[in-house]
C-alpha positions as CSV (number, residue, x, y, z in Angstrom):
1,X,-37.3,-31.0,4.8
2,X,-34.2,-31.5,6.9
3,X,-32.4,-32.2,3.6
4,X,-33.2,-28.6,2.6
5,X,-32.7,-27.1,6.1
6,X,-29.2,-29.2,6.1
7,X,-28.4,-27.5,2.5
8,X,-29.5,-24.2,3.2
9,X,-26.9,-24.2,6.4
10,X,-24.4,-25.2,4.0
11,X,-24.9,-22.5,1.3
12,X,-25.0,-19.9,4.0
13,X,-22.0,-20.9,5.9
14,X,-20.2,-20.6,2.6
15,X,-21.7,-17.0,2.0
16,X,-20.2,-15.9,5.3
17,X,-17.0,-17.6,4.5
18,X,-16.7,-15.8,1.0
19,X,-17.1,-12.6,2.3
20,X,-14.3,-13.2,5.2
21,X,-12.0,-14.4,2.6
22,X,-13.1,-11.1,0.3
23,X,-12.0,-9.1,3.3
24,X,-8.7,-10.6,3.6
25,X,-7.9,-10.1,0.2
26,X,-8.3,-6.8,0.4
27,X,-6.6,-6.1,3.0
28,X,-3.8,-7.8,1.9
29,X,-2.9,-5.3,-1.0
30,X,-0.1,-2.6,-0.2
31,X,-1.2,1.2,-0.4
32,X,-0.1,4.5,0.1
33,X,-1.2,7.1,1.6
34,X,-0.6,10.6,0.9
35,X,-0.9,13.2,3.9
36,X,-0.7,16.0,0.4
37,X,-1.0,15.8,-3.1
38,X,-0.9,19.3,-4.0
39,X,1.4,19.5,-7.5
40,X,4.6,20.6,-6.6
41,X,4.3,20.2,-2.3
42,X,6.0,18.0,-0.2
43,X,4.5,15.0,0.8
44,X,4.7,12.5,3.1
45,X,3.8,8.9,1.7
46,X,2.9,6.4,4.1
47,X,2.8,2.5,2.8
48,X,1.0,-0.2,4.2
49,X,1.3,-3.8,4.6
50,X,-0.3,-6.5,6.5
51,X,0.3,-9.7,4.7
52,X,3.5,-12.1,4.0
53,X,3.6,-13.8,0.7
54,X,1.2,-16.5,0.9
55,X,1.7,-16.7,4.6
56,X,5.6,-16.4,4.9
57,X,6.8,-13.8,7.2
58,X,8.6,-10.0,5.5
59,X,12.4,-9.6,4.9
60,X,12.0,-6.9,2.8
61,X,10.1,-3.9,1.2
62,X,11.6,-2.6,-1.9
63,X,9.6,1.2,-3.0
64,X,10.7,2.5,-6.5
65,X,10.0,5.9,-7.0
66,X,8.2,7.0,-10.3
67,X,10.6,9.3,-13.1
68,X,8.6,12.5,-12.1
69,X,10.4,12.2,-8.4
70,X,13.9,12.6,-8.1
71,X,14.7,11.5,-4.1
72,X,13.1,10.9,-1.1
73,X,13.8,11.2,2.6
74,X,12.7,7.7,4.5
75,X,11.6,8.2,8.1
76,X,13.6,6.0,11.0
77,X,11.8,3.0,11.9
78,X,13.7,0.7,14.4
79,X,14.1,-2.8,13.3
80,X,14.2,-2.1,10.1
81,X,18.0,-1.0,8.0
82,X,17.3,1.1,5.3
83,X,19.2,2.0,2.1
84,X,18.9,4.1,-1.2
85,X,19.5,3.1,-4.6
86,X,21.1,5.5,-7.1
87,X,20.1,5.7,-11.1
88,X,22.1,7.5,-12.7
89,X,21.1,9.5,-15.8
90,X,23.1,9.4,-19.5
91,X,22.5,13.2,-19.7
92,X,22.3,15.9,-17.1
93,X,18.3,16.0,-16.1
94,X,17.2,20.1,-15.7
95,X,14.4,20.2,-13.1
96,X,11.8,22.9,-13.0
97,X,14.0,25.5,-11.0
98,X,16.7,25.1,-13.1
99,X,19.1,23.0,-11.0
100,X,21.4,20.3,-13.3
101,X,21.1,16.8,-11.5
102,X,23.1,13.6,-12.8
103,X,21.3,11.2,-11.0
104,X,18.3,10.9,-8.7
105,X,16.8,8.2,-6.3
106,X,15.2,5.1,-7.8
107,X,14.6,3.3,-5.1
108,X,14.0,3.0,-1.5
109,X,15.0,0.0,0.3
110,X,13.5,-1.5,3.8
111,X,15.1,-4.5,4.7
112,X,13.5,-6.3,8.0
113,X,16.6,-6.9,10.9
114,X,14.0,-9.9,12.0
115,X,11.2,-10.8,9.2
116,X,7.8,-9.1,9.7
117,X,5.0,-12.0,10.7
118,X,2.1,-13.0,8.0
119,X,-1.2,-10.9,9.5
120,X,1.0,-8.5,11.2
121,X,0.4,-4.7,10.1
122,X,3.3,-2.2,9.4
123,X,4.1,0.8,7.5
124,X,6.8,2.8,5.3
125,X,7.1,6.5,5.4
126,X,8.8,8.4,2.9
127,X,9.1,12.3,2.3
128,X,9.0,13.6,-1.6
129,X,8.3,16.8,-3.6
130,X,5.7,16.0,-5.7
131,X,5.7,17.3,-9.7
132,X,4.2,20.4,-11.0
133,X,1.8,18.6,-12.5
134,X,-1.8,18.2,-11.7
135,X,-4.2,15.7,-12.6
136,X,-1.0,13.4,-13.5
137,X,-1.3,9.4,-11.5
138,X,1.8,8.8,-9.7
139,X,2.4,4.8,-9.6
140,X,4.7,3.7,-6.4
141,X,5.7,-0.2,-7.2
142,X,6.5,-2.3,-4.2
143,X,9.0,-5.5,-3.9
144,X,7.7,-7.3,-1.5
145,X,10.4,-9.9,-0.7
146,X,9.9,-12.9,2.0
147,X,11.5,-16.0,3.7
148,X,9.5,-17.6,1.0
149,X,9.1,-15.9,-2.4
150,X,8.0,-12.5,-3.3
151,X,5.2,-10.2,-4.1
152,X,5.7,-7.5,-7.1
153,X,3.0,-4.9,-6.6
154,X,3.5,-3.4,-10.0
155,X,0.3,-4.5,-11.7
156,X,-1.7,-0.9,-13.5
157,X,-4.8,-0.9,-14.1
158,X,-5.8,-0.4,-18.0
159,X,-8.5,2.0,-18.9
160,X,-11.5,0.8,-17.1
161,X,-10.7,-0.7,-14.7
162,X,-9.4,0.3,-10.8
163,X,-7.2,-1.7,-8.6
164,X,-10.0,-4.0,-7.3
165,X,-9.7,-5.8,-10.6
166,X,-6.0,-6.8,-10.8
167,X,-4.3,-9.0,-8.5
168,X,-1.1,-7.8,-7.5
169,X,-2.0,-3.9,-8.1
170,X,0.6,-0.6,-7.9
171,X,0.1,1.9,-4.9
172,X,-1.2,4.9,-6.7
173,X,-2.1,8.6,-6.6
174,X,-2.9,11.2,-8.1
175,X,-1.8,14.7,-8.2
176,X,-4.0,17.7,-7.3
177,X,-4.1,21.3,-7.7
178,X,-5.8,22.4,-4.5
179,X,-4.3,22.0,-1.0
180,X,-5.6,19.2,0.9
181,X,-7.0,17.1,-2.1
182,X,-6.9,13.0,-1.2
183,X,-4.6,10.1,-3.6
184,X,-6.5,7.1,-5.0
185,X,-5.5,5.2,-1.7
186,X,-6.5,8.1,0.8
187,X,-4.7,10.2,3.3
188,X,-3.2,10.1,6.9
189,X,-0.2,11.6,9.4
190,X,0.6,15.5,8.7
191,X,2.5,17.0,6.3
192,X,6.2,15.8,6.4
193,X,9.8,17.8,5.7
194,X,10.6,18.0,2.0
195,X,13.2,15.4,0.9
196,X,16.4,16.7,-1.1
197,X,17.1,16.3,-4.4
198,X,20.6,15.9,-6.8
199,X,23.8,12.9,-6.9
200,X,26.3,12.4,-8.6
201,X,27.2,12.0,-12.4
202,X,27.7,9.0,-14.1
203,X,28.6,5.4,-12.6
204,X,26.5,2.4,-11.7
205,X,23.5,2.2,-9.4
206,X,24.6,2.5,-5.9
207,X,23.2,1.7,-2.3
208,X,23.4,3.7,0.7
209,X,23.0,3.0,4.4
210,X,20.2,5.3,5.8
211,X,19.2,5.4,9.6
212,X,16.8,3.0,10.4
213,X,13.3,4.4,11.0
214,X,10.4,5.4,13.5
215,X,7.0,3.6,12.9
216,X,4.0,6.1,12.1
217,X,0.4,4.0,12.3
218,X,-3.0,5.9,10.7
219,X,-5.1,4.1,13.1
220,X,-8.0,6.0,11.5
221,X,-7.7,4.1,8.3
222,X,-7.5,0.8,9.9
223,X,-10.5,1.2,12.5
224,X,-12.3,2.5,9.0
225,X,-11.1,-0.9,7.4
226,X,-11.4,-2.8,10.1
227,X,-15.3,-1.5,11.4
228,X,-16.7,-2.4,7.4
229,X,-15.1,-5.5,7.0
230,X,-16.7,-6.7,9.8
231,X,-19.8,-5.4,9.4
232,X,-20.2,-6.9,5.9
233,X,-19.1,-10.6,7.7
234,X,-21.4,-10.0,10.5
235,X,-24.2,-9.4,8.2
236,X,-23.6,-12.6,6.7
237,X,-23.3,-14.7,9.6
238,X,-26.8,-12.4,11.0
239,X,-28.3,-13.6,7.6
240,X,-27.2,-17.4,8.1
241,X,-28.7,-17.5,11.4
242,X,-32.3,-15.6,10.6
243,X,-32.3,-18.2,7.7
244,X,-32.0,-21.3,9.7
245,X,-34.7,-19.6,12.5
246,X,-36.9,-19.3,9.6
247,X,-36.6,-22.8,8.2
248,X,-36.8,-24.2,11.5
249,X,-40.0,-22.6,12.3
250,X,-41.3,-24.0,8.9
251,X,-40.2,-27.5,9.9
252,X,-41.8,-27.6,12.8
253,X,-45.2,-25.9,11.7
C-alpha cells in the first residue's frame, strides 16, 4: 500500500509539472496583436515577447514585413535603437491609389542598448496600412537574436494545422472586412497613426536610424494569460493533493 500511495505522489507531481512546463511553452511564442484589421485601415501591430533563447538574455528583434505592406512607422521605446531596412524593387511597384514606388520597407529592426533578461516581458509596436484585401493571412516573421543563439519565428502552419502544432510558429493575422474584427493572435492598445509609404529606386538594401521607442504593455492580455495558466496548474496541484487525501484515508481504513 505505501508503494502505491508513494507511486501515485510521483505520477501526480509529474502531471502538475507537465502542465507548468505546457504553460511556459506557450508563453514563450512571439505574437502580434492587432488593435485593427479592417482591409485597407491603419493598424497598430503590437509584438510580444517573454522568452530569451533557451534562457540567454535579447539583443535583438528583427520584424519583416509581409510583400502586401510597403512601410511602417515603429513607436519610440527607450533602451532600445531602432533601424529600417530597405528592399528595393527591379521594377517600379503601382499601389492601389496609383502612386509609383521603387522600393518599400522589408524590415524593421530592434536592437537592445542592454540585452532583454530570459522571463522578462516586452513588446514592439509598429504602425502599417493594411491591404485591400479581406480574408487574406498576413504572416509577420520575427528574428529573434540573443547573447547566445537565435530564434526564427518563421514556421506556417500547413493546412490543418494552427500554431499550437509547430515549434517556432510566425505571428499571424488575418485581414477583415468589418471594423473592429480581431487577428489570429488577438487585439490590444487603440488605433495607431498610419505609417508612410514610397523610397527610393534602385540600389542595395539599406538601414536607417529611427528614434528609439516608447513601451506600450496590453496588460489585459497578460492578466488573461496569466489568470488560465494558472488555473490549469492549480488544478493539477488541487488534484495531486485530493489524491493523496484519498489514498491516505484508504491506508488507514
Amino acid at each position: 500500500m505505501r508503494q502505491r500511495f508513494v507511486r501515485s505522489l510521483t505520477a501526480a507531481g509529474a502531471t502538475a509539472a507537465l502542465m507548468a512546463a505546457g504553460i511556459g511553452a506557450a508563453s514563450a511564442h512571439v505574437h502580434v496583436h492587432p488593435d485593427s484589421t479592417e482591409a485597407g485601415e491603419s493598424a497598430l501591430l503590437t509584438f510580444e515577447t517573454s522568452h530569451g533563447c533557451k534562457g540567454s538574455p535579447t539583443t535583438a528583434i528583427t520584424v519583416t514585413l509581409p510583400d502586401q505592406i510597403t512601410d511602417a512607422t515603429p513607436t519610440a521605446h527607450p533602451g532600445w535603437k531602432i533601424s529600417k531596412v530597405t528592399e528595393d524593387f527591379a521594377e517600379p511597384r503601382v499601389l492601389d491609389n496609383g502612386t509609383s514606388i521603387g522600393s518599400r520597407t522589408s524590415q524593421v529592426v530592434f536592437t537592445a542598448i542592454e540585452p532583454l533578461p530570459d522571463g522578462v516581458r516586452d513588446t514592439f509596436q509598429l504602425t502599417v496600412k493594411l491591404p485591400d484585401a479581406a480574408g487574406e493571412t498576413l504572416a509577420f516573421p520575427v528574428l529573434q537574436s540573443c547573447a547566445e543563439g537565435e530564434t526564427d519565428w518563421a514556421q506556417l502552419p500547413a493546412e490543418g494545422q494552427s500554431d499550437a502544432d509547430l515549434e517556432s510558429p510566425a505571428p499571424m493575422l488575418t485581414v477583415s472586412g468589418e471594423s473592429g474584427g480581431s487577428g489570429a493572435h488577438g487585439e490590444s492598445g487603440e488605433r495607431g497613426t498610419e505609417g508612410s509609404s514610397g523610397g527610393s529606386q534602385g540600389g542595395e538594401d539599406s538601414t536607417s536610424d529611427v528614434d528609439d521607442r516608447d513601451d506600450a504593455v496590453d496588460e489585459d492580455d497578460v492578466e488573461t494569460a496569466a489568470i488560465a495558466g494558472f488555473a490549469g496548474l492549480g488544478a493539477g496541484v488541487l488534484g495531486l493533493i485530493l489524491g493523496a487525501v484519498a489514498l491516505f484515508r484508504t491506508r488507514k481504513a
